[in-house]
C-alpha positions in Angstrom: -4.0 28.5 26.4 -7.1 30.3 25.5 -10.0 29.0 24.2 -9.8 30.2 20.9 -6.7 28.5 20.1 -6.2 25.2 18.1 -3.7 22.2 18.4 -2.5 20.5 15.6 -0.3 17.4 15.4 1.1 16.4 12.2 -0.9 16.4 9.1 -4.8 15.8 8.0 -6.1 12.0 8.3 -6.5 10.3 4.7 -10.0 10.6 3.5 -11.4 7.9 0.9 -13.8 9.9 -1.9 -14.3 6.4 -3.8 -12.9 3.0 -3.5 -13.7 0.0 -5.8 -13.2 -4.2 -5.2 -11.1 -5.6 -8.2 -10.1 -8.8 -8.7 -9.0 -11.2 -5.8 -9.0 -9.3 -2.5 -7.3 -6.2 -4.4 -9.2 -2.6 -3.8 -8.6 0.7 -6.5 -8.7 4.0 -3.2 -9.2 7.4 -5.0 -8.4 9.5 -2.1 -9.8 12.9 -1.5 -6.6 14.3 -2.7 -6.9 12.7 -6.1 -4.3 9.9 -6.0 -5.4 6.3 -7.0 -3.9 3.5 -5.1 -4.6 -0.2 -5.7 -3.5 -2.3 -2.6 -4.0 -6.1 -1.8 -6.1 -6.6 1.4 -5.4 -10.4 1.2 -2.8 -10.5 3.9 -4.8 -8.4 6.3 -7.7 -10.8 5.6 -5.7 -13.6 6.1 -4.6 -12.0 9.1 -7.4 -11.9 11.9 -10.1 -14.7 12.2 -12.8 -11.4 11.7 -12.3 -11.5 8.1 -13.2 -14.7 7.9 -16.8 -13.7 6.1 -14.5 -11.6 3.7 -12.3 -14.2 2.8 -14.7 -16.5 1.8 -17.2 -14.7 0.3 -16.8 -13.0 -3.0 -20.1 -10.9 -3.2 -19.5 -9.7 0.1 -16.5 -8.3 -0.5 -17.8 -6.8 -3.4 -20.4 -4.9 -1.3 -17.6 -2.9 0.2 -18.6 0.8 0.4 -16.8 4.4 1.9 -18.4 5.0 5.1 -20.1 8.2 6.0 -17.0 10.6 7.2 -14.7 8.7 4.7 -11.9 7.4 7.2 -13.3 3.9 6.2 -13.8 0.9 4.4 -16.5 -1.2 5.6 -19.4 -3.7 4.6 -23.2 -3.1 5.0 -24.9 -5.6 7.5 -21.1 -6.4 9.1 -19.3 -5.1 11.7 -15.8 -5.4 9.5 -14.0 -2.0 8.3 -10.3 -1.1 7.5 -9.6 2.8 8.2 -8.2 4.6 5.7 -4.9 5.6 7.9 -4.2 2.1 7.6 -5.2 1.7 4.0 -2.8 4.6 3.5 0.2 2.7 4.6 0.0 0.0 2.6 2.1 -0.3 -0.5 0.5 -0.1 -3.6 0.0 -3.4 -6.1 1.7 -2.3 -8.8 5.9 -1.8 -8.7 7.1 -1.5 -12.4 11.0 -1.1 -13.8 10.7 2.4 -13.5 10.0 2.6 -9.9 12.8 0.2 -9.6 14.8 2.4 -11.0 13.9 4.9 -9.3 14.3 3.5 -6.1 17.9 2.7 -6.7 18.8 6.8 -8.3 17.1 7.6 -4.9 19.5 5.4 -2.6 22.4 6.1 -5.0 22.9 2.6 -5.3 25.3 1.0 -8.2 24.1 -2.4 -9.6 26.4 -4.4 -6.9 25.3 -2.2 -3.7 21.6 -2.6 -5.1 22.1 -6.4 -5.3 24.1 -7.1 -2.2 21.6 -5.2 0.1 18.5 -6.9 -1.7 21.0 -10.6 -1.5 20.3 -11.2 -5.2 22.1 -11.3 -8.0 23.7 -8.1 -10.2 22.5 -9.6 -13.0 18.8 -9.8 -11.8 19.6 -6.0 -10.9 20.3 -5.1 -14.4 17.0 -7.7 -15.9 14.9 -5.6 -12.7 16.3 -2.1 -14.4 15.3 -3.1 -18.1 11.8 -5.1 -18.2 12.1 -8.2 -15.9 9.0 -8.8 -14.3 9.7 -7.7 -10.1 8.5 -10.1 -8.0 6.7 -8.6 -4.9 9.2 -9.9 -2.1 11.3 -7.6 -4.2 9.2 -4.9 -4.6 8.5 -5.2 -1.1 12.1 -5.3 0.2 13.1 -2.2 -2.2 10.2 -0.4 -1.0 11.5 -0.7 2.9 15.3 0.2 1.6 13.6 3.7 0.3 11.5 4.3 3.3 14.4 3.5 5.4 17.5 4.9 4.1 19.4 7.1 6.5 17.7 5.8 9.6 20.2 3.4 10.9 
């Protein structure tokens, strides 16, 4: 290899160009590409005896800033920080009837194969497809059908 050659593996990080604290432990991410996300952190903080100081402490929390080279979250005067690759991979908040329909025209599921492989009911299928409220285990499990389908 000379020394005027580059190697690249995979795509660019995620870089955060403004983050905001909303209520709870929930965070709006504009990323530098333009997309808003709005992801819980609660689990994470719940997670690891670090976050203690985050849990407990509202203003803190609020105090959360980008850091300098924008691969971060972190807190001024604390050594705490979430990177923005892992930010990235968490699924958004919000998980509407639209994306629930969505998700089952992209598996090509019918209303039975939809509720077998989520082990509900067809008839909470259909409520889920009109305006039912989706509960975030559900969200959460139809989420993981899409990023997985075909991998088994």
């Amino acid at each position: 290899m000379k020394g005027e050659e580059i190697v690249t593996v995979g795509g660019p990080l995620p870089r955060i160009a403004d983050a905001d604290a909303l209520e709870g432990r929930k965070v709006r991410i504009v990323w530098e590409d333009g997309e808003t996300k709005v992801v819980d952190l609660a689990p994470a903080l719940e997670s690891r005896r670090i976050y203690i100081p985050l849990r407990q402490d509202d203003d803190l929390f609020r105090k959360m800033r980008v850091s300098e080279y924008r691969n971060a979250l972190e807190w001024p005067g604390e050594d705490l920080e979430f990177s923005a690759v892992w930010l990235a991979a968490l699924p958004p908040v919000t998980f509407d009837n639209g994306d629930f329909r969505n998700a089952m025209d992209e598996l090509g599921m019918t209303l039975d194969g939809m509720a077998s492989a989520l082990e509900i009911s067809r008839r909470l299928v259909a409520d889920y497809r009109k305006n039912k409220p989706i509960p975030r285990h559900v969200a959460l499990a139809t989420r993981y059908l899409v990023e997985h389908q075909g991998k088994a």
